[in-house]
Wavefront OBJ file of the C-alpha trace (Angstrom):
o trace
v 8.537 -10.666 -5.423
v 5.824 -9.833 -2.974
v 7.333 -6.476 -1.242
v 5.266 -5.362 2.037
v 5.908 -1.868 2.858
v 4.387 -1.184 7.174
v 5.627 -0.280 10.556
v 8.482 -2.277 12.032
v 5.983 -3.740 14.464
v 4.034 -5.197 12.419
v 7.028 -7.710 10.842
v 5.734 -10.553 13.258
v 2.401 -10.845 10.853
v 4.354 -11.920 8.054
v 5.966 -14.520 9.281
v 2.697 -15.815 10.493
v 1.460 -15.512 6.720
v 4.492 -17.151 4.958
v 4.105 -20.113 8.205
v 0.763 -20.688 7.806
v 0.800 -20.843 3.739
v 1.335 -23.510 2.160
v 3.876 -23.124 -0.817
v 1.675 -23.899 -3.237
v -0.715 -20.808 -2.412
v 1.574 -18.422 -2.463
v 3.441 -18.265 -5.779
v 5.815 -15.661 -4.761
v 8.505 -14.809 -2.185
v 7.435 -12.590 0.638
v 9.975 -9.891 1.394
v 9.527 -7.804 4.157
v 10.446 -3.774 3.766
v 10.129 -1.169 6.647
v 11.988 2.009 4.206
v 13.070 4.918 6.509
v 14.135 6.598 3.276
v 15.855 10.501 2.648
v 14.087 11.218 -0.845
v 16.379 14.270 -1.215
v 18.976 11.055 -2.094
v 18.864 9.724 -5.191
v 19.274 6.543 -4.579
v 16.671 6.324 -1.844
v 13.913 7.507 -4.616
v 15.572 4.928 -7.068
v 14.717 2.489 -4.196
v 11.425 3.818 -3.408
v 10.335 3.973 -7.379
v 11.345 0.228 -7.945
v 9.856 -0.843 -4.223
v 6.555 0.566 -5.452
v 6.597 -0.190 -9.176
v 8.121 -4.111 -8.468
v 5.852 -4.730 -5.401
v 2.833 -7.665 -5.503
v 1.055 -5.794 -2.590
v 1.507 -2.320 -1.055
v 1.035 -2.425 3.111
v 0.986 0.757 4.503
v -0.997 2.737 7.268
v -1.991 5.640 5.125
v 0.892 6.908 2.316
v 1.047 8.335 -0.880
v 2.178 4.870 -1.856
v -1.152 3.688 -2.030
v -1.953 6.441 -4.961
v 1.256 5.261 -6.660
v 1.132 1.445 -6.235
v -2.754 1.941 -7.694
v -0.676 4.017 -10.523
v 0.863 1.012 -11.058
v -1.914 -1.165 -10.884
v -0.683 -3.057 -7.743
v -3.372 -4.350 -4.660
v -3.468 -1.841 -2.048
v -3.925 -2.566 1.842
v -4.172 -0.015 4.613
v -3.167 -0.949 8.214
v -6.380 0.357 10.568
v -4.643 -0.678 13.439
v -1.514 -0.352 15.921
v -0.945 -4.091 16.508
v -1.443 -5.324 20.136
v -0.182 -2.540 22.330
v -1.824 1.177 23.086
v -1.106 4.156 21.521
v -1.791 7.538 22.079
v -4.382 8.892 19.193
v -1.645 11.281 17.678
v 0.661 7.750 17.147
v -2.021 5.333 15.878
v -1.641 4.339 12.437
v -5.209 5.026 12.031
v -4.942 9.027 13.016
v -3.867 9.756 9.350
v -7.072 7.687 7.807
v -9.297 10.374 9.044
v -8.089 13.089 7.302
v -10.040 14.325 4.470
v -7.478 13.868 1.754
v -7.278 10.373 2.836
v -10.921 9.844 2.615
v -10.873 9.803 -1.341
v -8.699 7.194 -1.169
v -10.367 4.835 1.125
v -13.936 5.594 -0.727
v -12.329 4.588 -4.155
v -13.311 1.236 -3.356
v -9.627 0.467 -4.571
v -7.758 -0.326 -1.164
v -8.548 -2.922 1.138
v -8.537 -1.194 5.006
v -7.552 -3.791 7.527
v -8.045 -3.278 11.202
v -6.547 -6.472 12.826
v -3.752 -8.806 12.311
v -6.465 -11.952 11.007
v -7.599 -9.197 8.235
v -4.394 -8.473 7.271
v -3.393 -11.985 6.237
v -6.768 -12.442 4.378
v -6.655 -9.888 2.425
v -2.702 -10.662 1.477
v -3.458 -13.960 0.742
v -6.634 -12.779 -1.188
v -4.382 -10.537 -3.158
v -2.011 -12.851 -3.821
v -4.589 -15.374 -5.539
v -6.561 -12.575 -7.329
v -4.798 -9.257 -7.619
v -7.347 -7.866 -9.966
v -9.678 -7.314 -6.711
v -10.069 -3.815 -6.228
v -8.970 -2.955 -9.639
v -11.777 -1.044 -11.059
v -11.776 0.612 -7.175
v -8.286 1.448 -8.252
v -8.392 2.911 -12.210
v -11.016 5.339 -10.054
v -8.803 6.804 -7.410
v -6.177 7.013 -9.954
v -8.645 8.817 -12.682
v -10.116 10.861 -9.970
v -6.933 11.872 -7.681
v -3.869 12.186 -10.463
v -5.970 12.301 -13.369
v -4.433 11.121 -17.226
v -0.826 9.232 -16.706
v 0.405 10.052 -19.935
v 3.595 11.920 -19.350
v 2.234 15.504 -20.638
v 1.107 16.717 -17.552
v 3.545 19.776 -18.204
v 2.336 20.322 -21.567
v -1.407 20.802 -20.150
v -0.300 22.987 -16.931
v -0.983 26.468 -17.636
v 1.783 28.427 -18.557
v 1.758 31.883 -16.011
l 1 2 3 4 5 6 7 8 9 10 11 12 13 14 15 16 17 18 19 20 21 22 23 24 25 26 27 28 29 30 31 32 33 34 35 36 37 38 39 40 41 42 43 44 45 46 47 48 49 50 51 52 53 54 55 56 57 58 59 60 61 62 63 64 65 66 67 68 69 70 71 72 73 74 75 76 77 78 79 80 81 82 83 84 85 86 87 88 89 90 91 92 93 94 95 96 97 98 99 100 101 102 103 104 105 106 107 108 109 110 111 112 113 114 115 116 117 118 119 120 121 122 123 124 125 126 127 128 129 130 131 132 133 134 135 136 137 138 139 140 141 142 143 144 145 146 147 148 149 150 151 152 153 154 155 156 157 158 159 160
């Protein structure tokens, strides 16, 4: 299952992937997500954990799911743009990309930044052939942002 995870605006793009694919390129199903999710439920975290952890490719315009999908070893693209109408700057998808937080995560070399609808259905379908593009890009952000996955994280926290 190939689970994209963007804006509501941008659904038209895939349907122009999955239409202009043949089926023997893509060897998945393309599912569509747009999650408006209320993590203090716990089943919209069990949704959000198996969204990220089942996903092909993680689309998003600049979320902590890109750290977590790279966690998971998943293909990573970032929307750089709005789609076809205006914006104000303090809307635009690309706002939160300039933050310097952000910035570690697009200079991993582990996420593919789009900035128009034509990039963003070559790098999916790129992905979708060869999802080990990136991947070194993406053990680094994961080494250098959350550090050793291991499950004793607790265990090496200082105790105060």
């Amino acid at each position: 299952m190939c689970v994209f995870h963007y804006i509501t605006k941008m659904l038209s793009i895939s349907d122009k992937l999955i239409k202009n694919t043949k089926t023997t390129d893509v060897p998945t199903r393309i599912i569509v997500v747009d999650l408006h999710l209320d993590l203090e439920e716990k089943e919209d975290t069990i949704i959000l954990i198996n969204t990220v952890r089942w996903n092909d490719i993680n689309i998003n315009s600049g979320s902590t799911q890109s750290l977590e999908s790279a966690m998971f070893g998943r293909p990573v693209v970032i929307l750089g743009f709005n789609g076809y109408k205006p914006v104000p700057w303090h809307k635009s998808v690309g706002t939160g990309l300039m933050f310097t937080h952000y910035g570690y995560i697009l200079s991993s070399g582990g996420v593919w930044r789009v900035n128009n609808e034509r990039e963003l259905i070559d790098a999916c379908r790129a992905y979708i052939q060869d999802p080990s593009i990136h991947k070194e890009g993406r053990k680094r952000l994961v080494e250098n942002v959350a550090g050793i996955l291991d499950g004793k994280s607790g265990k090496r926290f200082p105790r105060i």
